[in-house]
N, C-alpha and C positions, 0 to 999 in steps of 0.2 A: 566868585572867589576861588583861588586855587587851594585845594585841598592840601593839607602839612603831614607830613607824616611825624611820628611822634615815639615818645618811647614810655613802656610804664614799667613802674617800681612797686612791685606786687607788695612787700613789706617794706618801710620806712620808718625805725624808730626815732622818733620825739621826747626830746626828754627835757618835761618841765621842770621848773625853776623849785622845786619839793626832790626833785629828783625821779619820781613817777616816768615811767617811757609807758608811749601812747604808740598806737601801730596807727599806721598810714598806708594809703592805696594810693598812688600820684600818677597822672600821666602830664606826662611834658613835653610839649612841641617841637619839635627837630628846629634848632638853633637860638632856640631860649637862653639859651647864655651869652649869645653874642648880641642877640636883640630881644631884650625880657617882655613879657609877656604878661598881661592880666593872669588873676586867678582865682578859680569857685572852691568855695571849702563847705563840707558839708560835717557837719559831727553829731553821730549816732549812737545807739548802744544795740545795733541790730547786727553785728556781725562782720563787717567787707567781704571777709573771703568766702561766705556759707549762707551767710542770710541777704544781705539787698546786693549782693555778686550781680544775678540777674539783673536788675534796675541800671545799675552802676553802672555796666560794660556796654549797656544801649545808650549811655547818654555819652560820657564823660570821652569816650573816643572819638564823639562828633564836636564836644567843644573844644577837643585836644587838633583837630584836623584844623577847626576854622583859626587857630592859633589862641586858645584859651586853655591855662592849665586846668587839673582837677586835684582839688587835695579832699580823699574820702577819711574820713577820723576816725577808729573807734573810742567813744566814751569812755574811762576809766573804770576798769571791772568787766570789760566785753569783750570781745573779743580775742584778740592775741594783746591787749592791751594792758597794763600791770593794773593791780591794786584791786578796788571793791569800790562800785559803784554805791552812793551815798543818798540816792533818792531819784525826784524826778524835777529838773531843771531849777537844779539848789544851788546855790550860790558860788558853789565850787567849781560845777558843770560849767558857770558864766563865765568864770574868771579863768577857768582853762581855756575856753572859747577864744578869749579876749587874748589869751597869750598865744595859741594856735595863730592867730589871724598874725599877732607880732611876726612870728615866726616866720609864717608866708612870706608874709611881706619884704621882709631881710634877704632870701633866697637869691642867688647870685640869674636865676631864671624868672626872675620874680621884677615887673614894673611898678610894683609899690603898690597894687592899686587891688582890694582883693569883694569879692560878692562872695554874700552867703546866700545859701539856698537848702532847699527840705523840704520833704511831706511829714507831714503828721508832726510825730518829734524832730525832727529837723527844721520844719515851717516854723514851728514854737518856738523853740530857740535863737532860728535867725533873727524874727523878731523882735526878739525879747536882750538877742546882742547888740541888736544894731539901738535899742534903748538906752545901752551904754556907750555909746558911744566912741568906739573904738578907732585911733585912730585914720589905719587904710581900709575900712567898711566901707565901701561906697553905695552900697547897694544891695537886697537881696531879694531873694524871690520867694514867696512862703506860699506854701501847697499844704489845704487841707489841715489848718491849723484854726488858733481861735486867736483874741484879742482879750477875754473873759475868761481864767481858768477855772473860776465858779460854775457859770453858768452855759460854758459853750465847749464843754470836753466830756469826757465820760464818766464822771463824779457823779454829779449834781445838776439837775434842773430845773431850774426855779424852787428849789429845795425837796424838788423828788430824787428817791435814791434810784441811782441806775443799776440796774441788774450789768449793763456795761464795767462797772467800775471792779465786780467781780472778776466778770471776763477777763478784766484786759490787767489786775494785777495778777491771776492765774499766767497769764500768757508772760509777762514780764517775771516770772518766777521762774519760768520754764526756760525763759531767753538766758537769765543770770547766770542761771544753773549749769550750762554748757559748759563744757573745755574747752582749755585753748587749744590753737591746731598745732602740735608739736614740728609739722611741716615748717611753722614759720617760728616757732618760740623753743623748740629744741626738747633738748630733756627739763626744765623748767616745767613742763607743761602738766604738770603732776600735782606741783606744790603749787602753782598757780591758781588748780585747781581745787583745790584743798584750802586752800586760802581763802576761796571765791564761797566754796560752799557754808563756809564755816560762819563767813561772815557778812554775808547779805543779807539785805534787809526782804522783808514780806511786804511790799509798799501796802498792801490793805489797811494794815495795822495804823501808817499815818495817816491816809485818807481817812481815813473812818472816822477817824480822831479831831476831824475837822469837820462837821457838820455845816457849818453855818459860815456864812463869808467873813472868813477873818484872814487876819495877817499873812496866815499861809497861804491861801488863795491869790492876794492880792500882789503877793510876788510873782512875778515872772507875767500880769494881767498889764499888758499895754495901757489897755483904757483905764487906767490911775491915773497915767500921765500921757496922752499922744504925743506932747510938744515933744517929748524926750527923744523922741524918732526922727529921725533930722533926714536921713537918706532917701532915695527913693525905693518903694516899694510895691514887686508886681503880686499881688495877691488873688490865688487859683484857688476854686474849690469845683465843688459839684454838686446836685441837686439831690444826686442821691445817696449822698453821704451824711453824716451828722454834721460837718463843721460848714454847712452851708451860708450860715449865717455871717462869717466872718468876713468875706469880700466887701458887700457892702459897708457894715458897722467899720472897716477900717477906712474905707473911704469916707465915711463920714466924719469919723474921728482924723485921718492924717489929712485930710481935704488933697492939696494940688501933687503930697508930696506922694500920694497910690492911686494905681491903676487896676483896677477889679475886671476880672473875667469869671464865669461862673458857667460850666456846660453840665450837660446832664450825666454827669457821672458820679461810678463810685470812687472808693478813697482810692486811687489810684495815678500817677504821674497820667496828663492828659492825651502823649504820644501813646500811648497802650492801654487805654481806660476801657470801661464797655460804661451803660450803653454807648454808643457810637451815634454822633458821628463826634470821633477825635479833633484833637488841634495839633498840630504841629508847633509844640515845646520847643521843639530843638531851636526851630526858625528863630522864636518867641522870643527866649530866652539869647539867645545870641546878639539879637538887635539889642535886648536891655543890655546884657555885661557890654558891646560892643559901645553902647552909648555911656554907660557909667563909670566903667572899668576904663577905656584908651581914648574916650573924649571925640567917638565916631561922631557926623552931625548924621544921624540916620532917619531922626525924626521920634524915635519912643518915645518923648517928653509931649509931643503932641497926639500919640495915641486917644480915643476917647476914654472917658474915665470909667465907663464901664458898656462892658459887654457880656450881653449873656444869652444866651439857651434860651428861649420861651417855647415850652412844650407843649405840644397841642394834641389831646385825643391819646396820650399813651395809654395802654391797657396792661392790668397787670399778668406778668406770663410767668410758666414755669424758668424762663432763662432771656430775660431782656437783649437783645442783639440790638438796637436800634433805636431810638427813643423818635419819633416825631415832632419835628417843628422846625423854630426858626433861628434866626441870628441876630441881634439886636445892638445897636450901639446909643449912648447919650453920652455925648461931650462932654457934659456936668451934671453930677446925681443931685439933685433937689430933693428935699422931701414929697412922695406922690400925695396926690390930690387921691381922698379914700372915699369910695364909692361903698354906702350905707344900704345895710338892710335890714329888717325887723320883724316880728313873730305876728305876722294875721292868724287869724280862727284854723282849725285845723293842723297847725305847725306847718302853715305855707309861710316860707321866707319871701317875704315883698320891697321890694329898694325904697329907701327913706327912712324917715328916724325914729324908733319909739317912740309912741307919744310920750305926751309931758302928763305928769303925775296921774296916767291912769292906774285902776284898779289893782291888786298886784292880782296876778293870775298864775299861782303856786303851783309844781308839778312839782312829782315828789321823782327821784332818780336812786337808786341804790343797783350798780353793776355789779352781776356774779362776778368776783374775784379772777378769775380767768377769761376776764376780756380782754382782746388785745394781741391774740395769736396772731394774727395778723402782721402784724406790726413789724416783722421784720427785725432785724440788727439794728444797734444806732447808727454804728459805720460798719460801715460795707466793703467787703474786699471782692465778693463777686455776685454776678449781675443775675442772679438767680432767686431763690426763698430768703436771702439775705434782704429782699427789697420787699418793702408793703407789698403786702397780696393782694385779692379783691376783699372788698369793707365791708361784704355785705354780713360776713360772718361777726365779724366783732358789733356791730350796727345793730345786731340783734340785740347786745347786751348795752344800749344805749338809747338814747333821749335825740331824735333827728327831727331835722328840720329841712326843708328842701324849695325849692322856687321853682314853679312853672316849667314846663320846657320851655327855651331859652328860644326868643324871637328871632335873636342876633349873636354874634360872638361878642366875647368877653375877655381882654387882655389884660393881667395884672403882671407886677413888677413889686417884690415889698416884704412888706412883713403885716400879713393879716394881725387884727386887733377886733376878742372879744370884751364886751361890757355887760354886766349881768347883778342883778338883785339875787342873792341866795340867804339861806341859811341853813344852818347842819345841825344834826341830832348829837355831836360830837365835836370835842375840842379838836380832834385834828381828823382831817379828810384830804384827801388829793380831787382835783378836778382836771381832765383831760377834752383837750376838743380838738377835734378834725375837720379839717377842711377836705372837703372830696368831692372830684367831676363825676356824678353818675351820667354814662351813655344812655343811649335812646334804649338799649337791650337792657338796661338794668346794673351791667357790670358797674365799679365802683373801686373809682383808683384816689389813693391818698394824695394828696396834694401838698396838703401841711398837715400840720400840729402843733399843739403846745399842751404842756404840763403846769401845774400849777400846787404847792406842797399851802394851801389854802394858810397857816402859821406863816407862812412866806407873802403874804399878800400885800405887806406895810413894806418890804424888803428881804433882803437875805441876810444882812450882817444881823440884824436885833429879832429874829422870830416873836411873833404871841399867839396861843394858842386862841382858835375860834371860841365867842360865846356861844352854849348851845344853845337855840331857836332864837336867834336876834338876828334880824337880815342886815347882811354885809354888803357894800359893791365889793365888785369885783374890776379888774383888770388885768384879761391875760393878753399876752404880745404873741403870736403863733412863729412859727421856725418863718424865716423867708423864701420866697419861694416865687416862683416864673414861668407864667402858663397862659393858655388861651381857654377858657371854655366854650365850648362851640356850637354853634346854633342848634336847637334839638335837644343838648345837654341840660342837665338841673346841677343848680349849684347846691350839696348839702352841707350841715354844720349837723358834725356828731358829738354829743357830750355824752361823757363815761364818768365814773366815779372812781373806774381802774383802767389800766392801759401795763396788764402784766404778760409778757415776762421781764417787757422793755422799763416801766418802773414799779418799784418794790412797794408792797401795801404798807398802809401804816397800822397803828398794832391794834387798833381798830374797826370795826366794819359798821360807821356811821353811812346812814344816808342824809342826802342834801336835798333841800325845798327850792326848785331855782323859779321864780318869778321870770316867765315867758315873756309877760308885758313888757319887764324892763331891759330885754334881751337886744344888744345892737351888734353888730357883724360890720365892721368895715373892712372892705379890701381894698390894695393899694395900685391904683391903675397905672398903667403902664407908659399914657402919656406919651408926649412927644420924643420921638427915635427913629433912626434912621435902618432900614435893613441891610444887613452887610454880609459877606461870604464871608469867614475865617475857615482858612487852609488845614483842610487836612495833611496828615503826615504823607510822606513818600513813599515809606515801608510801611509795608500793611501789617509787619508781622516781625517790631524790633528788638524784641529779647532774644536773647542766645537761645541754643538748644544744648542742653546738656546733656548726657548718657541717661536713659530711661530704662530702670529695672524693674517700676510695679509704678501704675497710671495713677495718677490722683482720686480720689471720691469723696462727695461730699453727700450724707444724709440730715435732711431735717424732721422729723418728725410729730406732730401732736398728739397725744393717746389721753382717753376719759377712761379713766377706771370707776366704772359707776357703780360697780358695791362699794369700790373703796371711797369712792365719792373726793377722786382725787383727778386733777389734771399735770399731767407731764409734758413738758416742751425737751425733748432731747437733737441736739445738735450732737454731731459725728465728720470731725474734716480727717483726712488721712494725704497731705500733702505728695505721697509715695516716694519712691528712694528713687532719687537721683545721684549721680555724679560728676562732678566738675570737670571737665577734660583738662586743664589745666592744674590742675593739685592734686587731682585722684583722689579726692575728698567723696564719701558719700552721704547722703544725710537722709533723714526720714521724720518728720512729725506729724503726731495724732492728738487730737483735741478731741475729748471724750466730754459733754457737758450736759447737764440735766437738772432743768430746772420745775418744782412744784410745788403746786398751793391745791390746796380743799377749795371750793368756791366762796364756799361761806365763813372759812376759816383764817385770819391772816397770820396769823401763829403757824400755819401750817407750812410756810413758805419755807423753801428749802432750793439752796442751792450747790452743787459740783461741779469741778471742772475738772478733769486730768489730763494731763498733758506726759508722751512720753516721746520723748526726742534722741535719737541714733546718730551716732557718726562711725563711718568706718573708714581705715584704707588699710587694705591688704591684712594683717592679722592683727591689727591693733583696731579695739573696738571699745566704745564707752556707750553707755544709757542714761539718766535722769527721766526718773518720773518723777512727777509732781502733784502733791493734789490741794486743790485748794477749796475751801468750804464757808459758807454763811449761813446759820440758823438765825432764830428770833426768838426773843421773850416780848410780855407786854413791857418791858423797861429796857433790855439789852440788847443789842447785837453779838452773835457769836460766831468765832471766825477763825478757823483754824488751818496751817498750809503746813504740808508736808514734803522734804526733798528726798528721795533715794536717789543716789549715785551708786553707777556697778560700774566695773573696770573686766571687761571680757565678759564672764557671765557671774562675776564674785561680787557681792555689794561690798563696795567700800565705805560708803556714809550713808550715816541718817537722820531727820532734824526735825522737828515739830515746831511749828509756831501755833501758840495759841492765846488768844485775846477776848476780853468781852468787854466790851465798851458800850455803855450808856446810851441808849436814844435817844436823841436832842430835838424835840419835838418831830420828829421825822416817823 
């Protein structure tokens, strides 16, 4: 294919039918107007010119060559974009969406015909637009997104509180809080910003306020409705991201109308991901818009329904470069056939099924509160301490089980599923279990997981608190997951009764009685497939490079203060200051977070984030700090976020949010 040359429109203002202008980033293929062109729309609240710049300008000018426009959006309240954003993918966000795509589609460069696409919140979205049904959607592609905004984002899981959900509303306070760039919005960019601060929401405060799967969840959750999805959709995630689960579950929910890919990465576009080995996106992605978007016969439609990564032997390191294994394809996902295992004498896991109504054989489990260091980020931006560590440490503060060294290898594909007899000293407990490959040397790499808010065990909409010492079943479903265990290796199953800092205790410190006997382990084998090479990228190295004043760093730390009989998890990113060659924009952000509990104390749980983000060019300079906070009672959540805004080095503004909201069995 001959390569196009193309032209881009660094600002584009859009101005919705409210009257609101949205800024735009567009590239457009040299003679789009005389012969129109497909087009990708992506809509964010992360920035264009200062925050996904990088991402943007790796992709959008390879599907700008192959003759495919780019229309980048920012969300309303982000960017150089008007007004004050209004939540997270609320109904207004949609319906702007939906009028965006109108918009496209009209363009005198424009063949009518348009794809969404996005990671994370952009994934989420396109999904959740193309449920409406708009009418020149043909198509989108969603990265690192879920299907479930209950139970597959960074709220909630299975009714545990994610320490995530802190995170990432600190980080979206932080994002709000920016100025616009006065490079592209003028002298406006003042009261813009003024405007912006004044009146943005603290999303914690809704989150929080939603415990339990209701209404608010259930908006913007595909799996309410699949049928509603009518286009075709190519659906990317990674293994070592949180939102792993959602390739499949959409496959299974859209059946012929998505195609799942799943490698071993973090949350990252899969042209630039680590671990490695990459895919070549560009390619990917061009066959789909080329097949859905101008009616190519290229063959996407007959792609296998799923592809994935099966990772064999990874170990866990201070910086993942690489991940081991293989390529996998099946034509059509079936449900796998699950290979059963169950608790013999001594806590050897042996293949087969519990017996029938033996004995109950009670262990008793209560995990110091600070188990779980381990564990890693939920999602993952880099291939470092962000990824499970070695298990052996958290393994201490848990209840393991383990099989034989393994005769032969062992390939799964799925979503592990425990079954278990317990009972609790306490109305409400969390239950945590890991699936983990121990090596022949003892090392011990996470594989999966699952969380379980035990009041969540009937569902998520209706909670009921445990009876204490009445044995319950149990059923937990573990994250999905694609691996080989390898001859030599022991398959373990770790249960925890915490898994902090990654989920929040309840207000509680019950221990659980789990009945061994009735303890079963199914794993989902991996079954009939084919091996297949998927293409790495061409560029080994496709993000820009922009002007470097101070290198990035990242600290992760754990410290036991044992007079104070306290544990602290402190993370530390300092993104460094770069600048744009193109704007002379320069930026800098630091994330300052720390998290800690007493072992034995769940009351003692405490969380912070600060966040302080720079922009400069030439003598004009602004700052926003931000700080965001969770305490606990035995009844409340307490939660309070703070904005400062300076203007050179003068604060101009200053805002407290603060809230205490009810614990709802959690």
């Amino acid at each position: 294919m001959t390569e196009r040359s193309f032209t881009v429109i660094e600002n584009q203002w859009i101005t919705l039918a409210d009257g609101t202008r949205l800024a735009a980033r567009i590239w457009i293929p040299e003679g789009a107007e005389a012969d129109p062109v497909p087009a990708v729309f992506e809509f964010l609240p992360y920035r264009k010119a200062d925050g996904t710049s990088p991402r943007d300008e790796s992709t959008y000018p390879v599907f700008a060559a192959a003759g495919i426009a780019g229309v980048r959006v920012d969300i309303r309240g982000s960017g150089e974009s008007d007004g004050v954003i209004d939540g997270e993918y609320t109904e207004l966000e949609l319906a702007n969406a939906c009028e965006l795509i109108a918009w496209i589609a009209a363009q005198p460069w424009s063949n009518g015909a348009v794809g969404m696409m996005g990671i994370s919140w952009g994934g989420f979205n396109s999904l959740q637009v193309a449920a409406l049904r708009p009418p020149a959607l043909k198509a989108v592609i969603s990265i690192a997104s879920t299907v479930d905004r209950y139970n597959d984002d960074i709220h909630y899981k299975n009714g545990c509180h994610l320490s995530a959900q802190l995170s990432w509303a600190a980080t979206m306070l932080a994002y709000q809080s920016r100025a616009p760039d006065p490079f592209f919005v003028g002298d406006r960019w003042k009261e813009m910003w003024l405007e912006r601060l004044e009146n943005e929401p603290f999303f914690l405060k809704e989150w929080l306020s939603h415990q339990r799967r209701d209404d608010f969840w259930r908006h913007g959750s595909i799996c309410e409705d699949f049928s509603a999805l009518e286009v075709p959709a190519l659906v990317i995630a990674g293994w070592a991201d949180g939102y792993r689960n959602t390739p499949l579950a959409a496959i299974e929910g859209l059946g012929g109308r998505a195609k799942a890919m799943v490698g071993p990465w973090i949350h990252k576009y899969p042209h630039f991901a680590w671990p490695k080995p990459r895919a070549d996106f560009h390619g990917e992605a061009i066959r789909w818009w080329n097949r859905w978007l101008r009616g190519e016969e290229n063959g996407a439609e007959t792609l296998p329904q799923v592809r994935a990564y099966i990772l064999d032997g990874v170990r866990p390191a201070p910086r993942r470069e690489r991940d081991p294994g293989f390529w996998i394809a099946k034509d059509a996902w079936r449900p796998p056939q699950m290979q059963c295992f169950y608790v013999e004498q001594f806590g050897t896991l042996s293949e087969g099924m519990p017996i029938p109504h033996a004995p109950p054989h009670d262990v008793y489990l209560k995990s110091p509160l600070d188990t779980g260091t381990a564990s890693g980020e939920w999602f993952t931006l880099k291939p470092d301490a962000e990824l499970a560590l070695d298990q052996r440490g958290d393994d201490a503060g848990s209840l393991t089980f383990q099989t034989a060294p393994l005769a032969e290898a062992f390939d799964y594909l799925g979503r592990p599923v425990l079954t278990v007899m317990l009972s609790s000293e306490a109305e409400l407990a969390n239950l945590c279990a890991r699936l983990v490959d121990v090596h022949p040397d003892g090392t011990a790499t996470r594989v999966s997981f699952g969380v379980l808010n035990l009041a969540h065990r009937g569902g998520n909409a209706a909670p009921q608190p445990m009876t204490p010492g009445e044995r319950t079943p149990i059923r937990l479903v573990l994250d999905a997951c694609g691996c080989r265990f390898g001859k030599g290796h022991r398959i373990r199953l770790s249960l925890s009764t915490s898994y902090w800092p990654t989920v929040l205790p309840p207000p509680v410190d019950g221990g659980l009685s789990i009945d061994i006997a009735s303890l079963g382990l199914a794993l989902p084998k991996l079954g009939e497939h084919d091996r297949i090479e998927v293409k790495e990228p061409d560029n080994p190295s496709p993000l820009p490079t922009y002007i470097e004043y101070k290198p990035p760093t990242t600290r992760r730390t754990v410290t036991r203060e044992l007079s104070a009989n306290r544990t602290d998890y402190h993370i530390y990113e300092d993104s460094g200051l770069a600048e744009h060659p193109g704007t002379g924009l320069a930026t800098r952000e630091l994330r300052d977070e720390v998290w800690s509990i007493a072992p034995d104390d769940p009351l003692s749980m405490a969380g912070t984030s600060v966040w302080t983000c720079d922009m400069h060019r030439g003598d004009w300079f602004v700052r926003t700090v931000t700080i965001s906070k969770i305490r606990c009672t035995k009844t409340d959540w307490q939660i309070t976020g703070t904005v400062i805004a300076y203007e050179a080095e003068q604060q101009i503004f200053e805002k407290v949010f603060e809230k205490v909201i009810p614990r709802d069995l959690m």
